[in-house]
N, CA and C atoms as a LAMMPS dump frame, in Angstrom:
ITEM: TIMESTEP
0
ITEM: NUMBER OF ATOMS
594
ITEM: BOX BOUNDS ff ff ff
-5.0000000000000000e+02 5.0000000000000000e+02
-5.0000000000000000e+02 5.0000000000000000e+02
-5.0000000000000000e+02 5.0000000000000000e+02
ITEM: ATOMS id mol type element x y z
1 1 1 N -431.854 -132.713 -340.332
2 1 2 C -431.372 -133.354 -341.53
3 1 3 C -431.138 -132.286 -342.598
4 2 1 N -430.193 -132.617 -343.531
5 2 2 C -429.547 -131.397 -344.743
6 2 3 C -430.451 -131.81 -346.086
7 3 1 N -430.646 -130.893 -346.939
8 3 2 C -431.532 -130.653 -347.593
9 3 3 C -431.098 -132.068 -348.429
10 4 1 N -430.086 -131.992 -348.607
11 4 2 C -429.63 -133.258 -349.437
12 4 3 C -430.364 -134.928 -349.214
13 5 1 N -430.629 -134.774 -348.151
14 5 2 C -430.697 -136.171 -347.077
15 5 3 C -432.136 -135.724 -347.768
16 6 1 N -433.03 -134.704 -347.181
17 6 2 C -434.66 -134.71 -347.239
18 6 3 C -435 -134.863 -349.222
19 7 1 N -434.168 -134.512 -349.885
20 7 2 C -434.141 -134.976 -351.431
21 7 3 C -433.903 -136.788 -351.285
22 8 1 N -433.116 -137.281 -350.805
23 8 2 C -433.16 -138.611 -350.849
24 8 3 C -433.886 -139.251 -350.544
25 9 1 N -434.444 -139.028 -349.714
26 9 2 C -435.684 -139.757 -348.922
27 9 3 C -437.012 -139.539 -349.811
28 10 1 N -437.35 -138.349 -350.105
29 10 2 C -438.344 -137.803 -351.214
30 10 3 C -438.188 -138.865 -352.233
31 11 1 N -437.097 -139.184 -352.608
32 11 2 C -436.828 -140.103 -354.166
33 11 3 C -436.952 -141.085 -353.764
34 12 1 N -436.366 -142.204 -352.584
35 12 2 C -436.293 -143.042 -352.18
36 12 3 C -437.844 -143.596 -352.038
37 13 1 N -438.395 -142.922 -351.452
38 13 2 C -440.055 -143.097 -350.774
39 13 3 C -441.071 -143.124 -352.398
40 14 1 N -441.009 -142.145 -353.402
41 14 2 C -441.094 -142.625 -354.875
42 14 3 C -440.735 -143.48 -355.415
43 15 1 N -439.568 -144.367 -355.416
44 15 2 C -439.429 -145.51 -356.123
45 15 3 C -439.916 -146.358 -355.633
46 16 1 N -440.313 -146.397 -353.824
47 16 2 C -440.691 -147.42 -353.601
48 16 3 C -442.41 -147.855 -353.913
49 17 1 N -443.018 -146.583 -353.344
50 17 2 C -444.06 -146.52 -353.767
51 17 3 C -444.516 -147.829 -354.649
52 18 1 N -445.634 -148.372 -354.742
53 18 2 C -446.459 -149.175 -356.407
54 18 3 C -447.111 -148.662 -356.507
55 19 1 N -448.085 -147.233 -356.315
56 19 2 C -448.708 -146.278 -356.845
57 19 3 C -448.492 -145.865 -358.092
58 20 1 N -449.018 -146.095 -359.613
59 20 2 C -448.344 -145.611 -360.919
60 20 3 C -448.395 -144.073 -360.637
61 21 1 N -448.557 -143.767 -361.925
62 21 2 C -448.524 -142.174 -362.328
63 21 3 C -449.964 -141.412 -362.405
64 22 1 N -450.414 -140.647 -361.617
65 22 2 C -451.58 -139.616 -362.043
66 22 3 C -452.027 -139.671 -363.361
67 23 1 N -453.017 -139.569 -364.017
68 23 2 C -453.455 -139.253 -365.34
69 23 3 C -452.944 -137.345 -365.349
70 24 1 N -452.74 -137.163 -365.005
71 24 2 C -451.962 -135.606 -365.167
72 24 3 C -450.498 -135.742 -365.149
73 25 1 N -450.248 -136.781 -364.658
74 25 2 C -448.855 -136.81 -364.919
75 25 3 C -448.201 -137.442 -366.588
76 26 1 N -449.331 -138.352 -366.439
77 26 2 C -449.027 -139.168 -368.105
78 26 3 C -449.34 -137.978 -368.996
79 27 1 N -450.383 -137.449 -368.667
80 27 2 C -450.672 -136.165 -370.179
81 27 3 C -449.945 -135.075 -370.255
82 28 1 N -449.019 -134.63 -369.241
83 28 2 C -447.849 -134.301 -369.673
84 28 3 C -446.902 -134.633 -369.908
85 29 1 N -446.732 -135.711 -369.723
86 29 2 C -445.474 -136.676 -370.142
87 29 3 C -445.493 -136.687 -371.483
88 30 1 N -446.834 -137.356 -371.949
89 30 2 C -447.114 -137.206 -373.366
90 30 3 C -446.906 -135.826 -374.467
91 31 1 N -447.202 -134.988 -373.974
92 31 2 C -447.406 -133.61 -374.059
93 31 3 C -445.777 -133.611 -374.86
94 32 1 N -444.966 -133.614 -373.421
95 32 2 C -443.709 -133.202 -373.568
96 32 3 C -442.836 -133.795 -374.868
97 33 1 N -443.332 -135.624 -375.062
98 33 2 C -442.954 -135.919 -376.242
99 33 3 C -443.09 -135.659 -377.356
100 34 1 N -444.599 -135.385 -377.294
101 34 2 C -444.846 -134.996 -378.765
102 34 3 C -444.111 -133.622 -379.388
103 35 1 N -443.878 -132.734 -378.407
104 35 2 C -443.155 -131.234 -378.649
105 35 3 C -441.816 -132.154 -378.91
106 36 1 N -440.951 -132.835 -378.045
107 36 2 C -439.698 -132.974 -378.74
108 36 3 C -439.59 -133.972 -379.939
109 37 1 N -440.865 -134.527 -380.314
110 37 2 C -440.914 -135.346 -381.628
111 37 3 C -441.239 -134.351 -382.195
112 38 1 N -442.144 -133.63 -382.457
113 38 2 C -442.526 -132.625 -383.56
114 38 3 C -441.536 -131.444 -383.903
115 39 1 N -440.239 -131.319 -382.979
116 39 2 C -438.946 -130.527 -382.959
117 39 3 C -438.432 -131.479 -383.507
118 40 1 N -437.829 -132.562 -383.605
119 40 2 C -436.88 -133.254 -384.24
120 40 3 C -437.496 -133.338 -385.451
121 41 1 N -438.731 -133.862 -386.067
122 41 2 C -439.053 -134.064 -386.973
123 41 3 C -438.607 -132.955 -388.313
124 42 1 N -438.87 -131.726 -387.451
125 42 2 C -438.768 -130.123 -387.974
126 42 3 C -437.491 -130.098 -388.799
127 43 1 N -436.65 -130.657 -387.658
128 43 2 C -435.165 -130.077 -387.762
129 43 3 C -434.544 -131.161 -388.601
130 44 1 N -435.347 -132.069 -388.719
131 44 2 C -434.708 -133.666 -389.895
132 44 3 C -435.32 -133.065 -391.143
133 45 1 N -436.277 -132.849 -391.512
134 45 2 C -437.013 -132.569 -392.627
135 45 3 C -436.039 -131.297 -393.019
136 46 1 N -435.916 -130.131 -392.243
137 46 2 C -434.915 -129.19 -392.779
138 46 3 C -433.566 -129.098 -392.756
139 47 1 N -432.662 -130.189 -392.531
140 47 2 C -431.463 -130.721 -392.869
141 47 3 C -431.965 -131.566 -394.1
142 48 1 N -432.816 -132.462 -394.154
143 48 2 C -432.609 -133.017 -395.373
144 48 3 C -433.055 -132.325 -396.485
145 49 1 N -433.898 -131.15 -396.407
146 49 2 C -433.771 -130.188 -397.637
147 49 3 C -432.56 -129.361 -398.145
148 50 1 N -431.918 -128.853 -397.055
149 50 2 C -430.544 -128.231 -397.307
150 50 3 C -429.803 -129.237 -397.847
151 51 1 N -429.332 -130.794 -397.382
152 51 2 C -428.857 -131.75 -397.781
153 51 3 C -429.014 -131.964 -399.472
154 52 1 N -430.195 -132.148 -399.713
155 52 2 C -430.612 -131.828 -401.319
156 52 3 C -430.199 -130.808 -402.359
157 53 1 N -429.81 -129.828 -401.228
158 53 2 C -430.241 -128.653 -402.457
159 53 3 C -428.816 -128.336 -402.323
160 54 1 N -427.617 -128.94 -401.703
161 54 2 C -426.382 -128.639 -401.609
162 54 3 C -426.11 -129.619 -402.848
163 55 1 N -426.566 -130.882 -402.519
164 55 2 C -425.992 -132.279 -403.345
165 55 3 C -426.55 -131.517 -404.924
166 56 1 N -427.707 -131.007 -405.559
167 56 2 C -428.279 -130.13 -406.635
168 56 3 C -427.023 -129.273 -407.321
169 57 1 N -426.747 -128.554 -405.854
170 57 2 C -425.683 -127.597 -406.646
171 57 3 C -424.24 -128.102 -406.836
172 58 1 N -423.726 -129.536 -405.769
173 58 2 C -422.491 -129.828 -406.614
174 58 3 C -423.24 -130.45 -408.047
175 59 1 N -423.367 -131.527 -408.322
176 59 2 C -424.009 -131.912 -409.237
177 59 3 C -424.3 -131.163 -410.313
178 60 1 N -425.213 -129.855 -410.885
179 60 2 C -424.744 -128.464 -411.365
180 60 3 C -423.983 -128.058 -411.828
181 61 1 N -422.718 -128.168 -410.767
182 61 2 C -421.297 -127.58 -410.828
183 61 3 C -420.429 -128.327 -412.088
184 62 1 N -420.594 -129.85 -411.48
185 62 2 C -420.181 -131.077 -412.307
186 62 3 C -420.318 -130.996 -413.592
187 63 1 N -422.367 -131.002 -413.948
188 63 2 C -422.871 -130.937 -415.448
189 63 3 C -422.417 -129.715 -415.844
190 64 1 N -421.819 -128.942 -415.163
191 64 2 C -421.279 -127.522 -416.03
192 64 3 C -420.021 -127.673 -416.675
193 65 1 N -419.481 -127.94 -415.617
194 65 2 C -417.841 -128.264 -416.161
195 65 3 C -417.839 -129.731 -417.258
196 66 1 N -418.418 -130.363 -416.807
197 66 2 C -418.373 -131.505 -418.253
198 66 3 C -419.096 -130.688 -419.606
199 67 1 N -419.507 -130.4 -419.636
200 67 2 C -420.36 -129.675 -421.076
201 67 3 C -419.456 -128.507 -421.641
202 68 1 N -418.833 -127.822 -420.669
203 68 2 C -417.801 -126.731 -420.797
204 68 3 C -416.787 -127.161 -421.742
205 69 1 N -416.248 -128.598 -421.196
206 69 2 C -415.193 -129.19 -421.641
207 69 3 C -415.512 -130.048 -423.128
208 70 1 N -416.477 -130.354 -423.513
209 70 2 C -416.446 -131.082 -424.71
210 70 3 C -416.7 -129.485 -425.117
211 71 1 N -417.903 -128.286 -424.891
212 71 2 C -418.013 -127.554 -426.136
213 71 3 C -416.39 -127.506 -426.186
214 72 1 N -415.904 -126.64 -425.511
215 72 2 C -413.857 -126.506 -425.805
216 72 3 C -413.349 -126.971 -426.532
217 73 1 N -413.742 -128.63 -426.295
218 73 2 C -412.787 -129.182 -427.18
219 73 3 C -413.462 -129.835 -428.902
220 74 1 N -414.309 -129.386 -428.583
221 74 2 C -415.004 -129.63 -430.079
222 74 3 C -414.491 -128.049 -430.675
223 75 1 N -414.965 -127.123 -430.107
224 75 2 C -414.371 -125.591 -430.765
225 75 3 C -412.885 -125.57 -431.603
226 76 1 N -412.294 -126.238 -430.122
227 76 2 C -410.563 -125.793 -430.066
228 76 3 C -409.986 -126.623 -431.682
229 77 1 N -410.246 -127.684 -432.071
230 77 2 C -409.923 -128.483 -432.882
231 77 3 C -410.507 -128.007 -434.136
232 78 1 N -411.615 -127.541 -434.013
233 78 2 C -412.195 -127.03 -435.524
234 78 3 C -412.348 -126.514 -436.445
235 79 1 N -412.606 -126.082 -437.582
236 79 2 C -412.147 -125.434 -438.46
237 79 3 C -413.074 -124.341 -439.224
238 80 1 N -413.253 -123.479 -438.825
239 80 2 C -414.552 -121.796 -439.069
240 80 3 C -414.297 -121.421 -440.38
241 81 1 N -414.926 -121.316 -441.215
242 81 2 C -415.336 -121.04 -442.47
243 81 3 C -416.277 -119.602 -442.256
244 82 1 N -415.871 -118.643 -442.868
245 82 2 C -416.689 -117.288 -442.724
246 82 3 C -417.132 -116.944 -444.174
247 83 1 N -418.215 -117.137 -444.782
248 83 2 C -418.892 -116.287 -445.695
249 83 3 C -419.595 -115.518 -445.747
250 84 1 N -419.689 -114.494 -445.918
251 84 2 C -420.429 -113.049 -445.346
252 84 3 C -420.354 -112.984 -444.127
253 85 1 N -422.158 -112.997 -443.513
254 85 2 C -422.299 -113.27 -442.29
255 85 3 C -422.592 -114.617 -442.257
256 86 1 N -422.552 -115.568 -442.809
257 86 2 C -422.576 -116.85 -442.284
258 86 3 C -421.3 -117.672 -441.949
259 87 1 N -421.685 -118.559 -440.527
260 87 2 C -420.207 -118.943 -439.931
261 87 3 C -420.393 -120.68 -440.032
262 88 1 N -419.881 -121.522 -440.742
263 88 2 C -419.51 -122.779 -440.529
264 88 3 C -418.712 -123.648 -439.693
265 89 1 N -418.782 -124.267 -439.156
266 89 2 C -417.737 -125.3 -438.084
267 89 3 C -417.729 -126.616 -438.66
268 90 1 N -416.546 -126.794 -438.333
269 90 2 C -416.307 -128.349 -439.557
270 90 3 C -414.916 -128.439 -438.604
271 91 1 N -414.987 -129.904 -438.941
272 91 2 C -413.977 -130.894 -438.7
273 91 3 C -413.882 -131.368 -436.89
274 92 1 N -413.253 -130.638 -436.112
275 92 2 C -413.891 -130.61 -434.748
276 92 3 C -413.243 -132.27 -434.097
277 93 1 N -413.446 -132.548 -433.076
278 93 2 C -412.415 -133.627 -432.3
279 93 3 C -413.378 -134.74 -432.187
280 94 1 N -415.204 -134.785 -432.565
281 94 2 C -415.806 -135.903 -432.343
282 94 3 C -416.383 -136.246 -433.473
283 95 1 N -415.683 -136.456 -434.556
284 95 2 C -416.325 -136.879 -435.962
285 95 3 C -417.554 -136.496 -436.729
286 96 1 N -417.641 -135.029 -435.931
287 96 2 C -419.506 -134.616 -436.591
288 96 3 C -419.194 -134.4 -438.037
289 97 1 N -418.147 -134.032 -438.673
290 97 2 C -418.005 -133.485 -440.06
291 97 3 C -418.21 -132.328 -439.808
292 98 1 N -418.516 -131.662 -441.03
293 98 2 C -419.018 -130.294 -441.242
294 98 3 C -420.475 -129.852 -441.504
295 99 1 N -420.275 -128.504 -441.04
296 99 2 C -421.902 -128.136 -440.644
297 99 3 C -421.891 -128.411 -439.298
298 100 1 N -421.408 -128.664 -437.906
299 100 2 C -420.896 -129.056 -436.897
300 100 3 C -422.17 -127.278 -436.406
301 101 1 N -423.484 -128.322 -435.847
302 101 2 C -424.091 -127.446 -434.673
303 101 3 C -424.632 -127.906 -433.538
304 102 1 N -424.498 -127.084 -432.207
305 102 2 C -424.944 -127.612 -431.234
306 102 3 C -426.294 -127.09 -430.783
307 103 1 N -427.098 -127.99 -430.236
308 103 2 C -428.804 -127.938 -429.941
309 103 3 C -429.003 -127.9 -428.471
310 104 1 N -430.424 -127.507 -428.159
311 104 2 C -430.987 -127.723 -426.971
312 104 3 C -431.809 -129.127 -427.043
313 105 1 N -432.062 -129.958 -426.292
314 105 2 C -433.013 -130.286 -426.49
315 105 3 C -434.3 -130.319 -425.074
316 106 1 N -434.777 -129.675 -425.854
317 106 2 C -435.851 -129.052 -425.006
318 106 3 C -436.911 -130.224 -423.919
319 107 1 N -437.494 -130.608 -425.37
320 107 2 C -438.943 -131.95 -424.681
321 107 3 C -438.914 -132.618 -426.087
322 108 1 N -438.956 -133.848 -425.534
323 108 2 C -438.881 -134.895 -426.709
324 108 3 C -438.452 -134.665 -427.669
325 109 1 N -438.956 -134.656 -429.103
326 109 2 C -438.169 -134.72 -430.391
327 109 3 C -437.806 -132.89 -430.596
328 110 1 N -437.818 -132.032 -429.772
329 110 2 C -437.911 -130.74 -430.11
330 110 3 C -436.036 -130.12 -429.764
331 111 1 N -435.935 -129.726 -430.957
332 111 2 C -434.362 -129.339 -430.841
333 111 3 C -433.98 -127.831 -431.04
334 112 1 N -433.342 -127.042 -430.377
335 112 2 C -433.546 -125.656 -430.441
336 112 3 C -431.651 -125.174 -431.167
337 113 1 N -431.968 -125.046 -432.391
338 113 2 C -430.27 -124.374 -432.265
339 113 3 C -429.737 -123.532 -431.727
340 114 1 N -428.313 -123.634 -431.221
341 114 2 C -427.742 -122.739 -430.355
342 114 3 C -426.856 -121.953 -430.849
343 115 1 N -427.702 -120.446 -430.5
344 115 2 C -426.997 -119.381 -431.409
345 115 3 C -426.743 -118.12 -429.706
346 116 1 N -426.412 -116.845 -430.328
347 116 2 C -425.657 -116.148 -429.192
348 116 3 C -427.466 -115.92 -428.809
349 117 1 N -428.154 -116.034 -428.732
350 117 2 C -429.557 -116.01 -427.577
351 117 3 C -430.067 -116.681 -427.304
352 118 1 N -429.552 -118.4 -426.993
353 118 2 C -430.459 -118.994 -426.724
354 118 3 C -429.933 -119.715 -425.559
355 119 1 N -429.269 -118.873 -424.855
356 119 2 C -428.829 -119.217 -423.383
357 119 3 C -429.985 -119.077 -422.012
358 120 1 N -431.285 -118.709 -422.114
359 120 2 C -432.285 -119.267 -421.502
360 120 3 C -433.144 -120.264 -422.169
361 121 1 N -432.689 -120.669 -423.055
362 121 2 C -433.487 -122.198 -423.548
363 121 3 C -432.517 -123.298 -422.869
364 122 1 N -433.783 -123.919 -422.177
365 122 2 C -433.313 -125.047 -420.777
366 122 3 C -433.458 -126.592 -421.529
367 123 1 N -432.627 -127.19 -421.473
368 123 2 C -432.766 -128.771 -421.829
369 123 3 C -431.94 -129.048 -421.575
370 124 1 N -431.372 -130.245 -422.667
371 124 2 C -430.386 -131.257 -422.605
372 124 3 C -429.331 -130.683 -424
373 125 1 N -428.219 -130.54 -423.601
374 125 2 C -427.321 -130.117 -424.457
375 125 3 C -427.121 -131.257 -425.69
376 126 1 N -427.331 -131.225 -426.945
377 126 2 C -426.716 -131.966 -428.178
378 126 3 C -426.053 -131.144 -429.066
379 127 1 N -425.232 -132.241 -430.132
380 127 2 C -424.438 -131.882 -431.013
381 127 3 C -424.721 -132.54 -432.458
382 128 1 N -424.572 -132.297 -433.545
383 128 2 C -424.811 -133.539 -435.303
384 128 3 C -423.856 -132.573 -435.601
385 129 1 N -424.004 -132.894 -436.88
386 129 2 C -423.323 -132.733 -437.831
387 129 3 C -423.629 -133.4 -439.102
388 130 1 N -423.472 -133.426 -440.229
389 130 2 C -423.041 -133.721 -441.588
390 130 3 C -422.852 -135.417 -441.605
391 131 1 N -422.244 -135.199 -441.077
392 131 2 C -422.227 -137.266 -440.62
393 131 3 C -422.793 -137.746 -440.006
394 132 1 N -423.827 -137.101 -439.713
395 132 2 C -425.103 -137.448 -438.9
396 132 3 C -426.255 -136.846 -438.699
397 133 1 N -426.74 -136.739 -440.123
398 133 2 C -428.067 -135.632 -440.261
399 133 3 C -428.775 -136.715 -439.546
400 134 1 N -429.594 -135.777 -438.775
401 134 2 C -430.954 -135.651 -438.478
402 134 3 C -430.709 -136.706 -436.799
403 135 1 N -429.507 -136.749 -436.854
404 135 2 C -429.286 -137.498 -435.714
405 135 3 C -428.536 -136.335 -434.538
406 136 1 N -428.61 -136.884 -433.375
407 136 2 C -428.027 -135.684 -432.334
408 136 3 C -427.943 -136.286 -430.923
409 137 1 N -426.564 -136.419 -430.923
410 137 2 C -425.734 -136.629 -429.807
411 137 3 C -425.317 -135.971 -428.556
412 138 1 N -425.98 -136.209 -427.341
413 138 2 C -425.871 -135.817 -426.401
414 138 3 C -424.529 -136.003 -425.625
415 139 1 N -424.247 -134.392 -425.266
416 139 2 C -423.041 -133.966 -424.574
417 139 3 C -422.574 -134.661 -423.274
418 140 1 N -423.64 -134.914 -423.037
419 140 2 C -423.147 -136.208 -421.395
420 140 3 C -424.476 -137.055 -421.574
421 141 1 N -424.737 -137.675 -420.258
422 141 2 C -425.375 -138.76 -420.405
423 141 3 C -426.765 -138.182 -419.998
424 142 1 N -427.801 -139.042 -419.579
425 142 2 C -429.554 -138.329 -419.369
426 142 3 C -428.901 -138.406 -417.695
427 143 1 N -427.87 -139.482 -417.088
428 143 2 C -428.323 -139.344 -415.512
429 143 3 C -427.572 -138.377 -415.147
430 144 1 N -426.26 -137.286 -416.058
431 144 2 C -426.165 -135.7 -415.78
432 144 3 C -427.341 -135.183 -415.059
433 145 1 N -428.26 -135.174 -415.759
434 145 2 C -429.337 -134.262 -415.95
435 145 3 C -430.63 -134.651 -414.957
436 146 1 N -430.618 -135.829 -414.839
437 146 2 C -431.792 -136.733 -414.016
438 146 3 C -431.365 -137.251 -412.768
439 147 1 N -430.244 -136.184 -412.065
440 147 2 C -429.558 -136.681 -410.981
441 147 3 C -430.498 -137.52 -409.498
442 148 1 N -431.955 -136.855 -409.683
443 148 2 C -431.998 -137.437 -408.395
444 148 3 C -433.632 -137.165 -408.364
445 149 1 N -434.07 -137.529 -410.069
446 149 2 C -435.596 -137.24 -410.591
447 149 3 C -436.807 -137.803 -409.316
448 150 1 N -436.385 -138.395 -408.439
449 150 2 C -437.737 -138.84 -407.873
450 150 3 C -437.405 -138.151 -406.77
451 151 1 N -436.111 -137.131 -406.154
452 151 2 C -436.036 -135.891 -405.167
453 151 3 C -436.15 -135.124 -405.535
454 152 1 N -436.487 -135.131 -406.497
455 152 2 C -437.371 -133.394 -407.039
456 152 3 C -436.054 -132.674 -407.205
457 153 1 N -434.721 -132.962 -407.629
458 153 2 C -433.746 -131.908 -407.942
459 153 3 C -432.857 -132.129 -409.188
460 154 1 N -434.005 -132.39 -410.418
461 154 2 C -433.052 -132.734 -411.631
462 154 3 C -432.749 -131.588 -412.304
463 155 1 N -431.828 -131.243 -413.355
464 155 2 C -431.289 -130.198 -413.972
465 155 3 C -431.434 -130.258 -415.548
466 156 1 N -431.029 -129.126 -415.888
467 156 2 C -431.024 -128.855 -417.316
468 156 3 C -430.127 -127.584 -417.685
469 157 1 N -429.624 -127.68 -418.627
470 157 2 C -428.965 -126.638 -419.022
471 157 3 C -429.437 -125.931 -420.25
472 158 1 N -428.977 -124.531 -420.595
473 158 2 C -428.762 -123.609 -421.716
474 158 3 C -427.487 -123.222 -422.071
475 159 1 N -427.273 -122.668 -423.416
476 159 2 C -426.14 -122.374 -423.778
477 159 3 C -426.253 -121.196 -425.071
478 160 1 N -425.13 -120.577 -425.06
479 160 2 C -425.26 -119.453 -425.723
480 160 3 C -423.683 -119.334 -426.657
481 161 1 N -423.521 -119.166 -427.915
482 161 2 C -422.489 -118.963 -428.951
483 161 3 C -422.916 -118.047 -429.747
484 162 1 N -421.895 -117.141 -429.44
485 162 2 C -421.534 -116.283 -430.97
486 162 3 C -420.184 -116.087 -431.292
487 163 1 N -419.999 -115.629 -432.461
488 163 2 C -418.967 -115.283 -432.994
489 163 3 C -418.275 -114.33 -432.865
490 164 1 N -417.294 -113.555 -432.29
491 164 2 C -416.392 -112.893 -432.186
492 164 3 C -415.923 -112.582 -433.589
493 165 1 N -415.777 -111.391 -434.194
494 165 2 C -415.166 -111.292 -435.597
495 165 3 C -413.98 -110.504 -435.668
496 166 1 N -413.758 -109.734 -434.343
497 166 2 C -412.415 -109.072 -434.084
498 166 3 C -411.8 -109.769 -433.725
499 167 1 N -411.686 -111.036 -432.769
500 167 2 C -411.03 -111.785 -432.157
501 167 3 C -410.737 -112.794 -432.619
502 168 1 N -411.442 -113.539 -433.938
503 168 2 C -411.678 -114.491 -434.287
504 168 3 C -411.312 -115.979 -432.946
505 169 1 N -412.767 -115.611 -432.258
506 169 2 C -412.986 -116.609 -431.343
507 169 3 C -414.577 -116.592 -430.702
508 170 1 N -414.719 -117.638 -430.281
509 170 2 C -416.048 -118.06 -429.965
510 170 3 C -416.16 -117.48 -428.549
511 171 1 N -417.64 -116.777 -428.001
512 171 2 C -418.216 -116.297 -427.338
513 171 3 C -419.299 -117.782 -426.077
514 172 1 N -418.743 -118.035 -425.333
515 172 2 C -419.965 -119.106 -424.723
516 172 3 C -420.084 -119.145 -423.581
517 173 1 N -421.43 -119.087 -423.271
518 173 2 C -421.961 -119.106 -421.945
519 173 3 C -422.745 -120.602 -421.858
520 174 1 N -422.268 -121.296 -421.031
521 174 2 C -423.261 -122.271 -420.407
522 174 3 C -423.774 -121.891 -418.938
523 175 1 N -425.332 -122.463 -419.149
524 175 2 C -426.115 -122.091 -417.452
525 175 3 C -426.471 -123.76 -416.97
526 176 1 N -426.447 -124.19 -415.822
527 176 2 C -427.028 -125.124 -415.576
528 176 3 C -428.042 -124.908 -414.572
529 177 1 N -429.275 -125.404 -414.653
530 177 2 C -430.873 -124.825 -413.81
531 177 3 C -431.341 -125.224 -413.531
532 178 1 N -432.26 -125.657 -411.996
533 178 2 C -433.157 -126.682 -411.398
534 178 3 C -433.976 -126.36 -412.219
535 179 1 N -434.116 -127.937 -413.215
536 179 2 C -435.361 -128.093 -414.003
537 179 3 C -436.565 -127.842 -413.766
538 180 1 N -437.403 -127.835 -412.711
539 180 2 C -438.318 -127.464 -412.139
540 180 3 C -438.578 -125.948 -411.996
541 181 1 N -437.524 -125.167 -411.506
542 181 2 C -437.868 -123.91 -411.215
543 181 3 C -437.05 -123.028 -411.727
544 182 1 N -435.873 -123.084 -412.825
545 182 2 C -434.958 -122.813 -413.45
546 182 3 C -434.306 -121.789 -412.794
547 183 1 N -434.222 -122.278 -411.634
548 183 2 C -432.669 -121.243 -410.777
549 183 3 C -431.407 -121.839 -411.433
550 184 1 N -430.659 -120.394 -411.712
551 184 2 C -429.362 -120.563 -412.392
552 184 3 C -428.824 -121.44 -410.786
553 185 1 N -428.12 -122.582 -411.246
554 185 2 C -427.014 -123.269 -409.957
555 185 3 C -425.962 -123.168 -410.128
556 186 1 N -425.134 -122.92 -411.064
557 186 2 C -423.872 -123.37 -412.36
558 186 3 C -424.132 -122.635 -413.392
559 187 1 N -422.989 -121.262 -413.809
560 187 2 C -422.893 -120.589 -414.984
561 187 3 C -421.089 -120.647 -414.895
562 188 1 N -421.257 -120.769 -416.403
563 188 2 C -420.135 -120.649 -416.935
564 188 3 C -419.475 -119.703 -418.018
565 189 1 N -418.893 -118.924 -418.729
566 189 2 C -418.372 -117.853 -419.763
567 189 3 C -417.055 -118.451 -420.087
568 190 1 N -416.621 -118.366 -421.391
569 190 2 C -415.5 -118.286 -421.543
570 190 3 C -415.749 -118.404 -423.715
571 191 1 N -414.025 -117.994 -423.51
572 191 2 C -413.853 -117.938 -424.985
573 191 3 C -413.434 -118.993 -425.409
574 192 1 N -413.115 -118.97 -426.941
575 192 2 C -412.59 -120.348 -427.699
576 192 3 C -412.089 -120.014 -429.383
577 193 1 N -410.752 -120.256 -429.452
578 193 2 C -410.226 -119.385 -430.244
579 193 3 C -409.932 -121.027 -431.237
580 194 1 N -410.614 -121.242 -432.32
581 194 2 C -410.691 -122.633 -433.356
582 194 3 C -409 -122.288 -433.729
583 195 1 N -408.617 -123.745 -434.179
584 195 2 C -407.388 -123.944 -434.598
585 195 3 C -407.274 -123.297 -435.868
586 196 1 N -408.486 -123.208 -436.908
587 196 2 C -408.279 -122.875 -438.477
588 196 3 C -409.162 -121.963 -438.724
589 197 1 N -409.472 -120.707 -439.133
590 197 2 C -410.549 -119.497 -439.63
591 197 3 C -409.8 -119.349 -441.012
592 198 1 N -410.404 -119.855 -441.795
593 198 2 C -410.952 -119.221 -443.065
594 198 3 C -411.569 -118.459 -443.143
C-alpha cells in the first residue's frame, strides 16, 4: 500500500475511534490557544494605539488650520496703531473693537496674553476686546480641543505674535500639543500684513 493509502487509514481509524483526547493532548491544545489569543490580543491593542495616535494627529492638523484661519482673518482686516513701542489692534472682522488681544487659556479662569513668547503656553486659544472687557471668546469650540477626552488624546494649543516693524506685518506661530504630554502634533508659521498701520 502507498503512503497515501497508510495516511488514510491512520485518519480514518481516528475518527472512528470514541476514545476522547489524552489529558496531554488537551493541555496542549490549550497551550496552543492561549499563545494565539495572547498574540492577537498583542497585535489588537497595538493597532488600536497607532489607530489613536494617527486619528490625534489628523485632528491636530484640523485644530491648527482652523485657529490659523480666524488669527488671519482677524489680523488681515485690522487696523495697527503704533505708539512708540506700543502696538494696538482695532477694528478686525469679529466685532472685538479696539484693544483687540488674543489669550491662552490655560486652566479655568487663568488667561495668558499672547505676545512673541508665549508660544509654549498650552491651552485653549481666546480673543476680547473693548466690546467685551473682561469677556473672552474662544477661537473654536471646547470639542476642538477635547477630541476624544476619555482616549486619553485631547489637545491644546500655543501661540506666538510679534510685530514686524520693517515689514509692517505680524509674526505667528501656532503649535497644537497632546495635552497630556505636550508633543508638538501640528505647527504652524506664517505672516500677516493688517489692512491699515498707523
Amino acid at each position: 500500500m502507498n503512503k497515501s493509502g497508510v495516511l488514510l487509514k491512520k485518519i480514518k481509524s481516528k475518527l472512528v475511534e470514541t476514545r476522547g483526547f489524552t489529558f496531554a493532548e488537551l493541555l496542549v491544545a490549550v497551550l496552543i490557544m492561549l499563545l494565539a489569543t495572547g498574540t492577537l490580543t498583542a497585535a489588537m491593542s497595538l493597532a488600536i494605539r497607532h489607530f489613536y495616535k494617527s486619528t490625534q494627529k489628523s485632528e491636530a492638523q484640523i485644530l491648527c488650520g482652523s485657529l490659523a484661519e480666524f488669527v488671519e482673518d482677524e489680523l488681515s482686516f485690522s487696523t495697527v496703531k503704533i505708539t512708540g513701542s506700543d502696538i494696538s489692534i482695532s477694528k478686525g472682522t469679529h466685532n472685538m473693537g479696539s484693544d483687540i488681544s488674543f489669550y491662552v487659556n490655560t486652566t479655568g479662569d487663568t488667561y495668558t496674553a499672547v505676545d512673541a513668547t508665549t508660544v509654549g503656553t498650552y491651552g485653549k486659544l481666546t480673543i476680547s476686546g473693548d466690546n467685551f472687557t473682561g469677556q473672552y471668546f474662544k477661537l473654536t469650540t471646547d470639542g476642538a480641543y477635547d477630541v476624544g477626552d476619555n482616549k486619553g488624546y485631547s489637545l491644546a494649543a500655543g501661540m506666538s505674535l510679534a510685530w514686524d516693524n520693517t515689514n509692517k506685518w505680524f509674526n505667528v506661530e501656532i503649535r497644537v500639543v497632546d495635552k497630556s504630554e505636550s508633543d508638538i502634533l501640528s505647527n504652524v508659521q506664517f505672516t500677516v500684513k493688517p489692512l491699515i498701520v498707523k
